[in-house]
PDB file of N, CA, C and O in Angstrom:
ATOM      1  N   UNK A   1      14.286 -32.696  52.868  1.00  0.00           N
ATOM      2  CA  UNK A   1      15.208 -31.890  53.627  1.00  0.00           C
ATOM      3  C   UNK A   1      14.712 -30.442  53.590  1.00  0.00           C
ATOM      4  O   UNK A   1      14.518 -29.985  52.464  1.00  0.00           O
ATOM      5  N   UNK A   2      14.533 -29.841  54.385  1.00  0.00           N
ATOM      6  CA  UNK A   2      14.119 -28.223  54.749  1.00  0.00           C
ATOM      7  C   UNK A   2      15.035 -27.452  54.013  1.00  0.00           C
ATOM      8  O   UNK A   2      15.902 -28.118  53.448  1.00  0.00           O
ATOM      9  N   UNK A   3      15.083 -26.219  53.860  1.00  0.00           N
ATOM     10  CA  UNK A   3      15.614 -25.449  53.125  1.00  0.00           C
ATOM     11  C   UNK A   3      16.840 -24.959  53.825  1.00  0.00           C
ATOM     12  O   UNK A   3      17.950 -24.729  53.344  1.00  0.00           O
ATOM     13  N   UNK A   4      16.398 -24.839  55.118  1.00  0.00           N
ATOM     14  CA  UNK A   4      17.155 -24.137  55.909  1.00  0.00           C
ATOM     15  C   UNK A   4      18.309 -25.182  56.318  1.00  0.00           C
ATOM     16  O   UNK A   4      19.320 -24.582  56.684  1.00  0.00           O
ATOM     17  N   UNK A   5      18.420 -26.432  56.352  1.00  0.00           N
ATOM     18  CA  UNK A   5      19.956 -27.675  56.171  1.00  0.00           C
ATOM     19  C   UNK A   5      19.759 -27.657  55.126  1.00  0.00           C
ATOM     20  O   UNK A   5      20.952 -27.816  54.868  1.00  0.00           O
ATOM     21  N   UNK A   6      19.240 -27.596  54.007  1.00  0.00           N
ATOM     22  CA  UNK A   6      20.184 -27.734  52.658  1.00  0.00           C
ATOM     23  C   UNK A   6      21.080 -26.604  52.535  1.00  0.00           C
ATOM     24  O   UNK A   6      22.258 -26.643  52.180  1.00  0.00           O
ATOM     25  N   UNK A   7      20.369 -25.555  52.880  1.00  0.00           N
ATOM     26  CA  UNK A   7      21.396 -24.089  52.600  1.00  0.00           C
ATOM     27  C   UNK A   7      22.197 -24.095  53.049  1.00  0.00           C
ATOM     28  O   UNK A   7      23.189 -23.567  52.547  1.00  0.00           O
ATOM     29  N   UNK A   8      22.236 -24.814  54.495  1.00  0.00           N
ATOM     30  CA  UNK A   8      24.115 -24.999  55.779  1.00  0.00           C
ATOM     31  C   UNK A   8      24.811 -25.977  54.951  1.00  0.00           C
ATOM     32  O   UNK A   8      25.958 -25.794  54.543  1.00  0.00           O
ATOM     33  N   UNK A   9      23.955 -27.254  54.647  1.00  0.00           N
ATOM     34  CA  UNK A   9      24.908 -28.473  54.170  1.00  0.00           C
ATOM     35  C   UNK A   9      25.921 -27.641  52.764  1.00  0.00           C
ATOM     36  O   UNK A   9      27.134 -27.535  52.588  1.00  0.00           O
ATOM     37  N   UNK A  10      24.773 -27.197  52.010  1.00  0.00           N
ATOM     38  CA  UNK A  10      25.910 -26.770  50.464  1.00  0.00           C
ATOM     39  C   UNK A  10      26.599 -25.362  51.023  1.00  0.00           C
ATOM     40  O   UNK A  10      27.560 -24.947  50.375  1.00  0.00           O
ATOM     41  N   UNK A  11      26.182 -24.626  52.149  1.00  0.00           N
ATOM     42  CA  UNK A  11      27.138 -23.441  52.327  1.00  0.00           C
ATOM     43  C   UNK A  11      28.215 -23.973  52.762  1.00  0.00           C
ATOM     44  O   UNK A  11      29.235 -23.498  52.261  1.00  0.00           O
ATOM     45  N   UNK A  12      28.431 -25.203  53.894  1.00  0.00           N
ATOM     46  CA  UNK A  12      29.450 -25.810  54.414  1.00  0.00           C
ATOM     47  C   UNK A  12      30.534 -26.704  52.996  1.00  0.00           C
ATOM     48  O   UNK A  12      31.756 -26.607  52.876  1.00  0.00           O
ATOM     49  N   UNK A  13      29.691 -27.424  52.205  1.00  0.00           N
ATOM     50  CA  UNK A  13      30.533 -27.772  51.481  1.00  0.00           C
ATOM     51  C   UNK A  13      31.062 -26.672  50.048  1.00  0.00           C
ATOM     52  O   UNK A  13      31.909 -27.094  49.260  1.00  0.00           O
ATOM     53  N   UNK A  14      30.503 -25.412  49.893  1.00  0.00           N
ATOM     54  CA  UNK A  14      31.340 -24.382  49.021  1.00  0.00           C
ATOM     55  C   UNK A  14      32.179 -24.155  49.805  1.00  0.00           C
ATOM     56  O   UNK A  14      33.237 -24.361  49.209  1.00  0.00           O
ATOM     57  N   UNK A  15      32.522 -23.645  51.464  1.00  0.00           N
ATOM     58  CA  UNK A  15      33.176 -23.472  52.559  1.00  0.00           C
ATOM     59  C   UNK A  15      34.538 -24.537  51.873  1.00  0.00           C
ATOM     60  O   UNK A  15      35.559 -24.063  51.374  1.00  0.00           O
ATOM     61  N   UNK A  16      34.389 -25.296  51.936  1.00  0.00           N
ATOM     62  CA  UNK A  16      35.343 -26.775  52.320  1.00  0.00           C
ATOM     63  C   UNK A  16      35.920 -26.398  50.323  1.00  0.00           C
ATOM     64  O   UNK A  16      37.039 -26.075  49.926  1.00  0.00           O
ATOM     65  N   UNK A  17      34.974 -26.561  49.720  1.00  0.00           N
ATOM     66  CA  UNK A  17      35.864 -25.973  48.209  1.00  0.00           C
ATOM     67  C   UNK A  17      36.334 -25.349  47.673  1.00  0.00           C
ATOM     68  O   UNK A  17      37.062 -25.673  46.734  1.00  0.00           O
ATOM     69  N   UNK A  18      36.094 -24.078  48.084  1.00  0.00           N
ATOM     70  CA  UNK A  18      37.167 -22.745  48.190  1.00  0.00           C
ATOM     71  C   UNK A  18      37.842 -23.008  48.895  1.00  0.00           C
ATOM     72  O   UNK A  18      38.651 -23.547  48.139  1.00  0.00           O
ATOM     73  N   UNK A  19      38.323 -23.115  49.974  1.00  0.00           N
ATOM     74  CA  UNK A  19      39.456 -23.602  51.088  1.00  0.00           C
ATOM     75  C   UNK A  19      40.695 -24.463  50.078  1.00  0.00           C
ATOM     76  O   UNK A  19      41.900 -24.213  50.117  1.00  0.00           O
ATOM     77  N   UNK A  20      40.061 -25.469  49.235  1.00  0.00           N
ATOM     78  CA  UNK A  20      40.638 -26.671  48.719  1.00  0.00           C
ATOM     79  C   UNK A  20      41.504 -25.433  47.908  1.00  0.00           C
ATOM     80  O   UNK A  20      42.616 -25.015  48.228  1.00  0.00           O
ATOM     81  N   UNK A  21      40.575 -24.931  46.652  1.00  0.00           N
ATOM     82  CA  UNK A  21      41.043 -24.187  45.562  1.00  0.00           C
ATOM     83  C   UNK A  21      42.256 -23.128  45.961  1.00  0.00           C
ATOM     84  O   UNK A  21      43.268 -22.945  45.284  1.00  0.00           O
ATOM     85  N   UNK A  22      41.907 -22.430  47.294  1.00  0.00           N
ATOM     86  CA  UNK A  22      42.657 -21.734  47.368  1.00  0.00           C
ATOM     87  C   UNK A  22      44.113 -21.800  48.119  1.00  0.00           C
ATOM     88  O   UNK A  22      44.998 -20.948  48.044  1.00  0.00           O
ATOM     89  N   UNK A  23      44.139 -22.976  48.830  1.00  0.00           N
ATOM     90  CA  UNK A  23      45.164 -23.312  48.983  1.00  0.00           C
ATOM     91  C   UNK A  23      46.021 -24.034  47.868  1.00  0.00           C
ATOM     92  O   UNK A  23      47.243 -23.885  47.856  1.00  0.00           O
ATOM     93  N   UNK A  24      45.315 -24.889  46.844  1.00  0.00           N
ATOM     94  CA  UNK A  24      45.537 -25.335  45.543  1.00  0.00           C
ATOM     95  C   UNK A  24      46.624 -23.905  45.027  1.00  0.00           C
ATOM     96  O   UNK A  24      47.826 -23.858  44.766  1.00  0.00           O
ATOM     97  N   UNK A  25      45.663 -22.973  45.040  1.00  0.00           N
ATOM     98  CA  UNK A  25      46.492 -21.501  44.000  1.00  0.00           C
ATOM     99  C   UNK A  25      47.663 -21.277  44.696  1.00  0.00           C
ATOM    100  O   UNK A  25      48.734 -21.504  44.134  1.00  0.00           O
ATOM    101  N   UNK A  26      47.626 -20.827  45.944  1.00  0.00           N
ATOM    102  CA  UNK A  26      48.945 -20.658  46.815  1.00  0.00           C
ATOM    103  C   UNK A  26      50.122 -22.022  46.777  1.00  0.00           C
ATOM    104  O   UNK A  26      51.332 -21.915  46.978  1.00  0.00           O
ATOM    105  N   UNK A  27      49.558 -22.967  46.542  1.00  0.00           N
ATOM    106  CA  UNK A  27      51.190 -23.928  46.453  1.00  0.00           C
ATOM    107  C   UNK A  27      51.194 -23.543  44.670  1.00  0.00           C
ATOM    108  O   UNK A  27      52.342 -23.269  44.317  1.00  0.00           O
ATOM    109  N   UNK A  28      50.542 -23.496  43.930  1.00  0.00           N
ATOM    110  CA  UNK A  28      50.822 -23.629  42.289  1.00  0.00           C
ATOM    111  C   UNK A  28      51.109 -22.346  42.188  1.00  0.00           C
ATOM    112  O   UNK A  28      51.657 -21.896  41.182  1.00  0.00           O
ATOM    113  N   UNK A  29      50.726 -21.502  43.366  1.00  0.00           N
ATOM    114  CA  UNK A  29      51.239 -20.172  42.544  1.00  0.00           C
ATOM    115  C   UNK A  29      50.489 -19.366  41.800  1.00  0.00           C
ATOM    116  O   UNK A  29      50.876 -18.279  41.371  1.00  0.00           O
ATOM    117  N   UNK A  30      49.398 -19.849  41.612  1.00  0.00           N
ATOM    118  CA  UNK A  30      47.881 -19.718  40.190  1.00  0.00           C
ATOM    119  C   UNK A  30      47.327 -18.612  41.014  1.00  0.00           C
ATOM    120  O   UNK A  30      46.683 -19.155  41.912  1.00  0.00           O
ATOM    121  N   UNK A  31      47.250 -16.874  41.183  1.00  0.00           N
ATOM    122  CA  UNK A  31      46.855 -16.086  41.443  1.00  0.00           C
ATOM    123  C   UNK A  31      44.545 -16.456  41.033  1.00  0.00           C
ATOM    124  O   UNK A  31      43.607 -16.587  41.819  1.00  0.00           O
ATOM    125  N   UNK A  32      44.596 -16.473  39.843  1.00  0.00           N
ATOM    126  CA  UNK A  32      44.016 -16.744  39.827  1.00  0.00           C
ATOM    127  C   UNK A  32      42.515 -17.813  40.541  1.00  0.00           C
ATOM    128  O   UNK A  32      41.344 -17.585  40.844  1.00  0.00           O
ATOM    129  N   UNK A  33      43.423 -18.984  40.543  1.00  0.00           N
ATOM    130  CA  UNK A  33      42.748 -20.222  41.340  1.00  0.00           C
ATOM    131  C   UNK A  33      42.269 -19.635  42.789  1.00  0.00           C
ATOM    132  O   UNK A  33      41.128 -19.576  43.247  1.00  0.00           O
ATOM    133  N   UNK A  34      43.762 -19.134  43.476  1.00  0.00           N
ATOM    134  CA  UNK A  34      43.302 -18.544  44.609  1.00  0.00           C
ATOM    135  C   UNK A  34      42.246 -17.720  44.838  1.00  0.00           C
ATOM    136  O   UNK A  34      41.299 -17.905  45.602  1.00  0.00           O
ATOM    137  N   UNK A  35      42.536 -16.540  43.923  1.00  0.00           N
ATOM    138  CA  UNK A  35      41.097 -15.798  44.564  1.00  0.00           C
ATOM    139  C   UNK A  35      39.743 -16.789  43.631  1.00  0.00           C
ATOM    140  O   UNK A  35      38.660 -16.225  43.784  1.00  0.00           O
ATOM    141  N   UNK A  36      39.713 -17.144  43.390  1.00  0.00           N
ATOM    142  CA  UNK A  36      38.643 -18.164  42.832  1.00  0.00           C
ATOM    143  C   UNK A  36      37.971 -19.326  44.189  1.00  0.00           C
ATOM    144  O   UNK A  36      36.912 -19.790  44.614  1.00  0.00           O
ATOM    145  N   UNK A  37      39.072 -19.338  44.367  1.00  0.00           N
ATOM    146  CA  UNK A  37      38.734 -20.075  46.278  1.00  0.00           C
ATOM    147  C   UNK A  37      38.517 -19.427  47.186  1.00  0.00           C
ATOM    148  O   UNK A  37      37.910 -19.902  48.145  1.00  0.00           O
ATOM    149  N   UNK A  38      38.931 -18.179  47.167  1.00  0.00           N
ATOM    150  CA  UNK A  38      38.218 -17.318  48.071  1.00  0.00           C
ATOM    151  C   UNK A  38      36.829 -16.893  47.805  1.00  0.00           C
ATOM    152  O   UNK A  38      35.889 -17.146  48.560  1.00  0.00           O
ATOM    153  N   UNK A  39      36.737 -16.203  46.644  1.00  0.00           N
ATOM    154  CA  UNK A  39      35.528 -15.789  46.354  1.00  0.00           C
ATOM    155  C   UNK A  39      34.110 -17.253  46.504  1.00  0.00           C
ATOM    156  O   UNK A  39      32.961 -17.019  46.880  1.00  0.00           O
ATOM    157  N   UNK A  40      34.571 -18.492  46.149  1.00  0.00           N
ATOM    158  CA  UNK A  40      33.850 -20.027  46.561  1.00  0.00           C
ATOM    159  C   UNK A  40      33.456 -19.679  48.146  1.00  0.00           C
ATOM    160  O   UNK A  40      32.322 -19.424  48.551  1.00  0.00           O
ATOM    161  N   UNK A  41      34.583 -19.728  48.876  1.00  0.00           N
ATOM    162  CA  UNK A  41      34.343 -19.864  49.789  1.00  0.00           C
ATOM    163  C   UNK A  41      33.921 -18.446  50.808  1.00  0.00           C
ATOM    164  O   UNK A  41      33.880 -18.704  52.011  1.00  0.00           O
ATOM    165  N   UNK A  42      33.758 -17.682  50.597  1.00  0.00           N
ATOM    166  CA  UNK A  42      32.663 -16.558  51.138  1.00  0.00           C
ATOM    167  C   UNK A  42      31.485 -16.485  50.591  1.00  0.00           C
ATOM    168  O   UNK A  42      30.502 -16.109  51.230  1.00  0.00           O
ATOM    169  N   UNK A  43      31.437 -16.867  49.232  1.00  0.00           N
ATOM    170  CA  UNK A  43      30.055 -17.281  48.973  1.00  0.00           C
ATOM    171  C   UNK A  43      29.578 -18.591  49.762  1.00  0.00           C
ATOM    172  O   UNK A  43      28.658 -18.297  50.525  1.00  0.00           O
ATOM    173  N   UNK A  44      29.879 -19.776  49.807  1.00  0.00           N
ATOM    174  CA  UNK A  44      29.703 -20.717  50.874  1.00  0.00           C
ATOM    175  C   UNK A  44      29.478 -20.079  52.316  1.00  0.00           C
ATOM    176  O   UNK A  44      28.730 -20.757  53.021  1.00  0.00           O
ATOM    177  N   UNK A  45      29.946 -18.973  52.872  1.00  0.00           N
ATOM    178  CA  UNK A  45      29.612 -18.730  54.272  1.00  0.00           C
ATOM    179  C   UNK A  45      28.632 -17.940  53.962  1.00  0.00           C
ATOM    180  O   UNK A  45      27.708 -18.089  54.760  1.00  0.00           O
ATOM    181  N   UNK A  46      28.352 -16.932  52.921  1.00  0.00           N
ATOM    182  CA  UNK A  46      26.942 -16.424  53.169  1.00  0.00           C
ATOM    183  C   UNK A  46      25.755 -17.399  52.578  1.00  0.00           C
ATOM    184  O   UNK A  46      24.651 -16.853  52.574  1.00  0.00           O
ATOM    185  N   UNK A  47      25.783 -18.472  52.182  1.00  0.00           N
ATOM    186  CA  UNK A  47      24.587 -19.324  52.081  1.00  0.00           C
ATOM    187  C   UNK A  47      24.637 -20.060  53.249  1.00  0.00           C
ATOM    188  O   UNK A  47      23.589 -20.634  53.543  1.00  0.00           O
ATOM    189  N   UNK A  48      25.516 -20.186  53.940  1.00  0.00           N
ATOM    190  CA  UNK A  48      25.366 -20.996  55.351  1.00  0.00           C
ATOM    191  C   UNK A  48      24.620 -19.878  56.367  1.00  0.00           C
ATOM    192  O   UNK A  48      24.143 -20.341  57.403  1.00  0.00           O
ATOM    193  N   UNK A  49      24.546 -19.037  56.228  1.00  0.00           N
ATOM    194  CA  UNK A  49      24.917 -17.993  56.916  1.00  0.00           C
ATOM    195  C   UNK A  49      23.180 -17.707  56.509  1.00  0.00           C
ATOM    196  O   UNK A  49      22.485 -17.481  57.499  1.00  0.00           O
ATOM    197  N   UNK A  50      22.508 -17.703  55.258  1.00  0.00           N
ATOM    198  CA  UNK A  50      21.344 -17.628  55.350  1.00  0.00           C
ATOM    199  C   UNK A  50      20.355 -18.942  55.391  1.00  0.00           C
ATOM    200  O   UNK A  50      19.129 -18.848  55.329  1.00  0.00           O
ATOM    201  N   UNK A  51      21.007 -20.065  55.494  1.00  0.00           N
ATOM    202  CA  UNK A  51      20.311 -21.102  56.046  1.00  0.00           C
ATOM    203  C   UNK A  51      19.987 -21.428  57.790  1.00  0.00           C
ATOM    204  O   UNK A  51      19.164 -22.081  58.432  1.00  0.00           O
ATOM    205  N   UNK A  52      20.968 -20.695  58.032  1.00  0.00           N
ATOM    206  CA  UNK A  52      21.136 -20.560  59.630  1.00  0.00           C
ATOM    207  C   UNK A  52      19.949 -19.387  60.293  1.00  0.00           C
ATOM    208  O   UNK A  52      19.497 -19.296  61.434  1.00  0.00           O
ATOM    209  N   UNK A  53      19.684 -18.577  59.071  1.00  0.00           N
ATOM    210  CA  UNK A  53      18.346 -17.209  59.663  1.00  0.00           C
ATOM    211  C   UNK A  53      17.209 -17.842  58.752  1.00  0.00           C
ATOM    212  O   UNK A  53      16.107 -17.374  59.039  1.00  0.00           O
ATOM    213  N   UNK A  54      17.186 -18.638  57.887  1.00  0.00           N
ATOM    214  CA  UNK A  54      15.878 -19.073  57.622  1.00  0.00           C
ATOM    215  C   UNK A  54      15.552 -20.398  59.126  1.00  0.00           C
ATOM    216  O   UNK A  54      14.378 -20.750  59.242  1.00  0.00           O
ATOM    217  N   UNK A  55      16.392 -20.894  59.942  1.00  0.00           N
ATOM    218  CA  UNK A  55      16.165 -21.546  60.635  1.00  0.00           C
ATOM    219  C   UNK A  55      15.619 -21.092  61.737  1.00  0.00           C
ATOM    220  O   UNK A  55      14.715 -21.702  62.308  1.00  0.00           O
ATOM    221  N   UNK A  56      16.265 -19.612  62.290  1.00  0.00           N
ATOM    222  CA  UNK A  56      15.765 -19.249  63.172  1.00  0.00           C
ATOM    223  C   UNK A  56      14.191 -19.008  62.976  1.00  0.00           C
ATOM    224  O   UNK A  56      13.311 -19.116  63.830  1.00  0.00           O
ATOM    225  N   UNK A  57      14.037 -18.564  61.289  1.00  0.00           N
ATOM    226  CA  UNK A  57      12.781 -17.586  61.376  1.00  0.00           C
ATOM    227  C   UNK A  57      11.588 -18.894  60.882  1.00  0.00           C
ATOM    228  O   UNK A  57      10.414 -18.807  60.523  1.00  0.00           O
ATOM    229  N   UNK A  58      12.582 -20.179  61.076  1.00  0.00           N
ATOM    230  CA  UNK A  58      11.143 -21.632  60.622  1.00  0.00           C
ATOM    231  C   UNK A  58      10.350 -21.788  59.502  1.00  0.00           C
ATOM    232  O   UNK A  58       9.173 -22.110  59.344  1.00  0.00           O
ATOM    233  N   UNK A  59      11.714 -21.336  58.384  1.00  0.00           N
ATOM    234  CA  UNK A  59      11.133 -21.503  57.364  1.00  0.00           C
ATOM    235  C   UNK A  59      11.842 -22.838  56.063  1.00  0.00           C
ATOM    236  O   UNK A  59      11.258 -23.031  54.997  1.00  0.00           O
TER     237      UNK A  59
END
């Protein structure tokens, strides 16, 4: 697998696990958890986010 879909596939699935976590914190209430799912999941969009410019640049 190229670098450039592994980096979308695991940016897409940190995407999808922060999402989980942080809606997790907001029904429990867990301040914590939440931003823990946020911070997952913006890290997930910037590794998607650089698998998507190593693609353009064919590497």
């Amino acid at each position: 697998m190229k670098s450039s879909t592994k980096d979308q596939a695991e940016g897409t699935f940190h995407k999808v696990k922060g999402k989980i976590k942080e809606v997790a914190g907001k029904v429990s209430m867990n301040a914590d958890l939440e931003a823990a799912g946020k911070e997952e999941k913006l890290a997930g969009k910037v590794q998607e986010k650089i698998g998507e410019l190593e693609k353009v640049l064919g590497k």
